[in-house]
PLY file of the C-alpha trace (Angstrom):
ply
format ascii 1.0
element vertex 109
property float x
property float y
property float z
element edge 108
property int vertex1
property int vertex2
end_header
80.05 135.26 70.72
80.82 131.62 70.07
83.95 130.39 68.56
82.13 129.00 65.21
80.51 132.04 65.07
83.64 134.61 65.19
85.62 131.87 62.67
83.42 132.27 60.40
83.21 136.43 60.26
87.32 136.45 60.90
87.26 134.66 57.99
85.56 137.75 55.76
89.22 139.73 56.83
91.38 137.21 55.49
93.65 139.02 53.07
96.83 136.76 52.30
98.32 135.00 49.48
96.61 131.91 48.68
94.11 131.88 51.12
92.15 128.58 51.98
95.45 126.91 50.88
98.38 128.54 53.18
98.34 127.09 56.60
102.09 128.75 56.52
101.13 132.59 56.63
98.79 131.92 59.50
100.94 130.46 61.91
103.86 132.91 60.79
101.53 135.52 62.11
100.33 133.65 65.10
103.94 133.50 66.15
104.34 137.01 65.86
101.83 138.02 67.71
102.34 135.59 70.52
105.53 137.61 70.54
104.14 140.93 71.08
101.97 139.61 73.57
105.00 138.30 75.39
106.96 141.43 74.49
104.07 143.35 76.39
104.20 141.56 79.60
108.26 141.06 79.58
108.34 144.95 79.78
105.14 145.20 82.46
108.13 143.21 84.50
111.06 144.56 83.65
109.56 148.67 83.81
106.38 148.42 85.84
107.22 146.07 88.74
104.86 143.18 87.36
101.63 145.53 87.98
99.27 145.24 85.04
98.20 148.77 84.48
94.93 149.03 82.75
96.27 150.61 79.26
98.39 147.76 79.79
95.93 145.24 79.74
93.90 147.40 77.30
96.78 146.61 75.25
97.04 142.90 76.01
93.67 142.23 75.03
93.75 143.91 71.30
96.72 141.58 71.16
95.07 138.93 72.31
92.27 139.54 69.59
94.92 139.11 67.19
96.35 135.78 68.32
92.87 135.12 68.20
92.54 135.90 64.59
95.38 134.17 63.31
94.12 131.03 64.99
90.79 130.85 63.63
92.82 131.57 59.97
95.09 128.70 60.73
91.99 126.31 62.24
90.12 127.35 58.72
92.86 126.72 56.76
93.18 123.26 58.12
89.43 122.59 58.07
89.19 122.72 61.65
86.68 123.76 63.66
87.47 126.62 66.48
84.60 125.21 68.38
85.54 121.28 68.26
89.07 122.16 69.12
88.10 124.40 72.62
86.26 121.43 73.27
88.84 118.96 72.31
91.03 121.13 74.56
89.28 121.22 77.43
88.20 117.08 77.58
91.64 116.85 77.52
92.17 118.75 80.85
89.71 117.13 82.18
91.15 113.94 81.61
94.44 114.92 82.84
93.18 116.66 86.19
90.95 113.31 86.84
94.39 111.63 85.83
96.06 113.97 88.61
98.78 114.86 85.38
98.01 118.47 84.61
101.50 119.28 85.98
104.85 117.59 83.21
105.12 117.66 79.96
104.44 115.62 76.89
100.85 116.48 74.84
99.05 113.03 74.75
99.74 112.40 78.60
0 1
1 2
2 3
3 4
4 5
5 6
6 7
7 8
8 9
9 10
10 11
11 12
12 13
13 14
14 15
15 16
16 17
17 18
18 19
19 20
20 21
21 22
22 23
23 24
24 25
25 26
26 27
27 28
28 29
29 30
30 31
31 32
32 33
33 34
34 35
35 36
36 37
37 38
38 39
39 40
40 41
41 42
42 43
43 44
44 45
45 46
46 47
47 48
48 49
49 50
50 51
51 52
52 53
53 54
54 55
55 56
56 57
57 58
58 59
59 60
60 61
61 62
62 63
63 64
64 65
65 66
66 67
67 68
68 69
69 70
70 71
71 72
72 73
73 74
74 75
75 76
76 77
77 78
78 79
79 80
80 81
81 82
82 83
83 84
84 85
85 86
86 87
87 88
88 89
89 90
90 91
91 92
92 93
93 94
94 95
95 96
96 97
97 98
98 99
99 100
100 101
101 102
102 103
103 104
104 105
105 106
106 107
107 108
């Protein structure tokens, strides 16, 4: 599946208020779900030694679906295209490793 492809048919599930004008409830969910995802490997450290069982990762990736989803709401939301910005994203680190500054910090490095 391609990312214009699954924006468009997450965006048949979007039930919040206001949507196509709420950028807000998007990335209050994308937060929390980046949370559980960290939540989930904190405690693969902390209980299971750092090994990545494979309910565990079962787990991690319907999580990661959900990040997912609440980035494609947040990309629609700001008429952005899921597609442009995976492409955006990855001339950038391409520009950066030919730069030799994919390690530091700072976005338009």
């Amino acid at each position: 599946m391609d990312f214009g492809h699954y924006q468009v048919r997450s965006r048949e599930t979007a039930r919040y208020p206001d949507v196509g004008c709420n950028p807000i409830y998007p990335t209050l969910g994308l937060c929390g779900e980046a949370g559980e995802v960290a939540d989930k490997v904190k405690k693969v450290l902390r209980d299971r030694e750092g090994v990545f069982a494979p309910e565990v990762i079962d787990d991690l990736r319907l999580e990661l679906g959900d990040v997912l989803w609440y980035v494609a709401q947040l990309a629609s939301e700001l008429d952005l295209s899921m597609a442009e910005i995976a492409e955006a994203n990855l001339a950038k680190l391409a520009s950066r490793a030919a730069r030799n500054v994919i390690g530091g910090s700072g976005d338009r490095r």
